[in-house]
C-alpha positions, 0 to 999 in steps of 0.5 A: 471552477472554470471548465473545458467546454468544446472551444474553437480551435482558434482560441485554443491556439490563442491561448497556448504557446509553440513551445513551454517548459514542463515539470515531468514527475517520473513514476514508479518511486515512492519516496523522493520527488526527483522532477525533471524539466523538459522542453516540449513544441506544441505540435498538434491541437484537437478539439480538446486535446493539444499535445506538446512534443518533448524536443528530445523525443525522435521516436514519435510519428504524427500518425501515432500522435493523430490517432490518441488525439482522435479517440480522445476527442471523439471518444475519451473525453466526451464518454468521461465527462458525461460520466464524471461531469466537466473537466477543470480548466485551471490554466484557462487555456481549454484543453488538456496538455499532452505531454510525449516525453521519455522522461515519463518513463513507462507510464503515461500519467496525471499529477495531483500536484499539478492541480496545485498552485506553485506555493501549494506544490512546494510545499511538497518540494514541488514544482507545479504545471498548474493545468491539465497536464498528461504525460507519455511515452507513446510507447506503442507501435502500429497496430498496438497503438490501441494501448497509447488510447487507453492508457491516455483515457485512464489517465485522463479519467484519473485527472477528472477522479482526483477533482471529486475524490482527491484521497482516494487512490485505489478506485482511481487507479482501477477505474482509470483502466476501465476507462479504457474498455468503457471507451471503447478504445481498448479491447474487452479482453483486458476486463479479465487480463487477457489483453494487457499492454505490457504482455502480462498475464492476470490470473484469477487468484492474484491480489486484488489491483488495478489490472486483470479480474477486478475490472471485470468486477467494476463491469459486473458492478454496472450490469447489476447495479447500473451504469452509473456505477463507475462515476459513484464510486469515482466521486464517493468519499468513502475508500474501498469496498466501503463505497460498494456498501454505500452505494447498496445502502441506498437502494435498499439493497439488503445486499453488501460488498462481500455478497456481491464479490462472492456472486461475481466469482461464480458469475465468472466460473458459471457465466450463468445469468438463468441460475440465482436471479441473475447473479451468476451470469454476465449480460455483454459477454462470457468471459474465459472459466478460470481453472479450478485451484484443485479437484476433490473426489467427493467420497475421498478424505482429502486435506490441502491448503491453496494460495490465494491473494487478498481481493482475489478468487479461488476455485475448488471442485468436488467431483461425484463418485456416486457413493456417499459425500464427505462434508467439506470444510474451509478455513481462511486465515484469521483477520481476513473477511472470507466469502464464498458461493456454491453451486451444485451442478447436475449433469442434466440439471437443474443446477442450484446453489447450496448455502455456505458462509464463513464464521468469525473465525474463518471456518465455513462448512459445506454439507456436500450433497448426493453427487452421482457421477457427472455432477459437481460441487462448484465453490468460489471463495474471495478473501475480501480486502479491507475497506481502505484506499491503500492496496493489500497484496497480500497471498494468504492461505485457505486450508481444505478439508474433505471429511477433516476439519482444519485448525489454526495452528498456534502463534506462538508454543511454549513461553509466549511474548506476553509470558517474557514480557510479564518476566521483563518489566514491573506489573506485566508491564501495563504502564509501558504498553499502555504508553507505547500503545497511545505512540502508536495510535498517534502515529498511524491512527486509532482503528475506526478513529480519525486518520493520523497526519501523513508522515511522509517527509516531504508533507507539509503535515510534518510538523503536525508529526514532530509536534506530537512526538515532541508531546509523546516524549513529554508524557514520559517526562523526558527532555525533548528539543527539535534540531532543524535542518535544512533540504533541497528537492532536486527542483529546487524547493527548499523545505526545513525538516526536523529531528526530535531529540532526547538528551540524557547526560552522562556523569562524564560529560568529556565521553561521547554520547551513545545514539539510539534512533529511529527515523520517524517518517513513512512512504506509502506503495506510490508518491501520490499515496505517500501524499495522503497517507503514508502512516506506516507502523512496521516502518517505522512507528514501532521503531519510534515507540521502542526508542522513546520507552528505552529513553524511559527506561534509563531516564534516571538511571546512572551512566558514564557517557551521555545517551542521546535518543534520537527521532529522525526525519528523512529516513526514506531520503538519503537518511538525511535526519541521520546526516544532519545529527552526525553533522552537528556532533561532528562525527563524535559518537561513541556508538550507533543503535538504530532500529527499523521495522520492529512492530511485527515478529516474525513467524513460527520459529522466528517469532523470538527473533531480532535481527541484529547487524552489528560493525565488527569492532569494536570485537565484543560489541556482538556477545554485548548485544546478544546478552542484551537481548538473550537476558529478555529471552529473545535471540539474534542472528544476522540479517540476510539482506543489506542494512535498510538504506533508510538507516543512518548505519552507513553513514555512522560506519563510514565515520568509523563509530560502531553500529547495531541496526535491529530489525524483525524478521520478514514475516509478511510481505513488504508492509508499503503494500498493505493497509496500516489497518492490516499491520495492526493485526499483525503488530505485536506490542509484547515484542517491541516492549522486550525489544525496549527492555534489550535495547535500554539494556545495551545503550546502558552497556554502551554508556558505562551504566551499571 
């Protein structure tokens, strides 16, 4: 691979042109790769730095422009290349290409599509720079223009990441940030959200992300473990805290990731490197105490839960009375890898630490010792994220008690799932949840196992996702054929997508057939995410799997009009797979069943719920529905929000045939932001089975069946 070396500026110059034309990728959406072109003059050259100016841009001065290529030659590159090792040259033009254009939007950012090849690229319904190429905005004025520096180092850093690990996402995005500090071209206080070039606040609590408190983790990292932390975690291949482990793993440390988070949150209320070996403390700096989450007096019952997100730390603080401690209990949410550290604080000292530790369910007990007045029990507890590339910004709760233990309140009381779906189909329906489980595990993968293809639209591993559920309809002895179609990205490249379909005929082949869909394909929290993996089970496996066991369900059952099962691609463009079949049918059917986002129930109350949003005609379309469901012992109510835009619903209703969009409720966050590992836990096959038995039940309506 040829690489960026210090290159005369004559053969810099040599090599590139006063004036190019760029493909700029906006940030921000997940789901189409809608890239503009923009013409841009060549107007300033460092030493490894050339930066192209958009000819529409007018707000940019030179001295702003000046002062990014100086960092960047003086500190930025040489720091992340002694760090990360050379920088690719892929266009043999040595230098990376700066782009400040208003079509980058807010974020200034590296494409991994322009490590392609064109042909590579377009095979995504891209085009490619073929080269190192930056975009930004500059948007940082005067004295603020520190941020345009760091933001063109993390960029730069997320360049040179993606050549050793080009799946990983999440490190490459918090040790972009970090890059900036470790430069020195962005203040310390962002280690902690301090300094934040968009003003925004960064509290201790929040989900783990690329901003805020865990990059003052990646500096804990380096001064326990060494300097060279950052650049192993960059060129690791294993994603997460996985990487973390694998780093302890060889020096022998018997430590793991949790231990090392947990010892970061009380180095970050203690800032105490004499206490616990170190561990406690920081070298460089004292960062700002967070805030206590609550304060309990230690001889007083007290219960309470606190909010806490994924990857991020809490603090709660017992206080002495001088009369006899109550015990204290903490209970995580279950699926979670709870970790906590305590430190007894004397008055006068000595302070030490006191063993806590969470069991397999989430509980840890904390034997509270003699608190006079003026000493404290410290506790910081860290729900640990998972060991995946993907985010999990989730909030969960940690239930308190002082002299109480807490309980997990049950799932589900009275007749559960499982009770219903026993009721519902022949054998407990055994058959049934072991076909619809092995759809899923192809669709996003077995936990532990080999990564299912990515089912993003525009990935080229689509046809790898419509072989396999061409296979899954034949394990049910169902009649599959694909319907091609064909889609333009908004740069021109051309792609061939497909539908999968079920055709059951009618014993009136005149009628029009009645559709039950789902569209097959995924997004992930970001474009660049959505490329590696994007193998959502919520939306929309579960929906595909629903779809194909009703197809079983009324494979040899007698209705008057045809039933067309219908798998779609392109849910998360313009419904395009939806588009292309009402295209082909002309608009000639007779009703429209889709299903979106039916893998995880809803919660409490809502666990029996679907949300069903059904067209006002034809009237009694509803109350058929609604017996559908009810006759399996789940209820219905409308949805609150829109129908998906991702439905083909819309379009169907703008042709005047009838539809019915079932989804779940909302019963954790947005299932983009969260790893499919963690939507496993929370999937629940006994739901998605009722919902099969219900909706067989209605197309069987629909179509005239018995």
């Amino acid at each position: 691979m040829t690489v960026i070396a210090v290159t005369l500026l004559a053969a810099t110059a040599a090599s590139l042109p006063a004036e190019r034309h760029f493909w700029v990728l906006p940030q921000g959406g997940a789901a189409r790769p809608a890239q503009v072109e923009v013409v841009a003059t060549l107007v300033r050259q460092g030493q490894h730095l050339a930066v192209y100016l958009d000819n529409a841009e007018r707000g940019v001065t030179t001295e702003e422009i000046d002062n990014v290529v100086a960092a960047f030659d003086a500190r930025v590159f040489p720091q992340q290349v002694a760090t990360l090792g050379p920088c690719p040259d892929r266009d043999a033009n040595g230098a990376v290409l700066l782009v400040v254009t208003p079509a980058a939007g807010s974020a200034t950012f590296f494409t991994p599509f322009d490590a392609m090849t064109e042909d590579e690229a377009g095979r995504y319904g891209l085009r490619s720079n073929q080269g190192e190429v930056i975009f930004t905005p500059l948007r940082h004025r005067g004295n603020q223009g520190v941020w345009n520096q760091h933001a063109v180092a993390s960029a730069f850093h997320q360049l040179l990441h993606h050549t050793h690990d080009p799946a990983e996402v999440a490190w490459r995005h918090l040790l972009g940030n970090f890059a900036g500090v470790a430069a020195g071209v962005a203040p310390v206080r962002a280690l902690w959200g301090e300094a934040d070039p968009e003003g925004r606040l960064h509290r201790p609590e929040e989900p783990w992300s690329a901003w805020g408190w865990p990059l003052l983790f990646v500096q804990y990292l380096a001064e326990q473990l060494g300097e060279s932390v950052p650049a192993r975690l960059a060129t690791s291949p294993l994603p997460g805290l996985a990487a973390v482990d694998e780093l302890l793993s060889e020096r022998g440390d018997p430590r793991n990731s949790l231990d090392l988070l947990a010892d970061f949150a009380m180095a970050c209320w203690l800032a105490d490197p004499a206490l616990a070996a170190g561990r406690f403390g920081f070298r460089a700096f004292v960062p700002p105490r967070p805030q206590p989450a609550t304060r309990l007096r230690s001889s007083r019952p007290i219960s309470g839960q606190i909010p806490v997100g994924v990857g991020g730390m809490t603090f709660l603080v017992v206080e002495g009375t001088g009369e006899l401690a109550l015990p204290l209990a903490l209970l995580g949410e279950p699926g979670l890898r709870w970790t906590a550290r305590a430190v007894l604080r004397r008055h006068l000292g000595p302070d030490r630490e006191i063993p806590v530790a969470f069991d397999a369910q989430g509980l840890a007990r904390v034997e509270t010792p003699a608190l006079d007045r003026g000493d404290e029990l410290v506790v910081a507890v860290v729900p640990g994220p998972a060991d995946h590339a993907a985010p999990d910004d989730r909030t969960v709760l940690l239930q308190v008690g002082l002299g109480w233990v807490p309980r997990q309140a049950p799932l589900e009381s009275g007749r559960t799932l499982a009770d219903l779906v026993a009721a519902a189909l022949p054998a407990g329906g055994a058959a049934a949840r072991t076909r619809l489980s092995t759809t899923l595990q192809r669709l996003v993968g077995q936990p532990g196992g080999a990564p299912a293809p990515s089912r993003y639209a525009w990935s080229p591993s689509r046809h790898d996702v419509v072989t396999g559920l061409v296979a899954e309809a034949a394990a049910r002895n169902l009649p599959a054929r694909r319907q091609s179609f064909a889609v333009t990205a908004p740069s021109g490249a051309a792609q061939e997508w497909e539908n999968v379909l079920v055709e059951l005929p009618g014993a009136d082949p005149r009628r029009w057939p009645v559709v039950v869909a789902a569209h097959w394909d995924a997004v992930a929290s970001s474009l660049d995410a959505s490329v590696v993996s994007a193998t959502g089970l919520h939306d929309n496996a579960s929906g595909v799997a629903v779809v194909l066991e009703a197809a079983a369900a009324l494979a040899r059952s007698r209705h008057r009009a045809p039933l067309l099962f219908a798998l779609l691609a392109g849910g998360h463009h313009g419904a395009a797979g939806a588009r292309a079949l009402l295209d082909a049918t002309r608009g000639q059917v007779a009703a429209w069943v889709e299903l979106d986002g039916v893998g995880i129930p809803g919660v409490g109350a809502e666990r029996r719920v679907v949300l069903a949003d059904v067209s006002e005609r034809p009237v009694l379309l509803g109350a058929a529905v609604a017996a559908a469901f009810r006759s399996v012992g789940l209820a219905t109510r409308p949805s609150a929000r829109p129908t998906a835009r991702h439905t083909g619903a819309p379009l169907a209703a703008a042709r005047g045939i009838p539809t019915v969009v079932l989804q779940a409720p909302e019963g954790v966050r947005d299932t983009h932001t969260i790893p499919v590992a963690v939507e496993q836990q929370f999937a629940n096959p006994d739901y998605m089975l009722l919902l099969a038995v219900a909706v067989a039940d209605t197309a069987s309506r629909l179509a005239g069946g018995p």
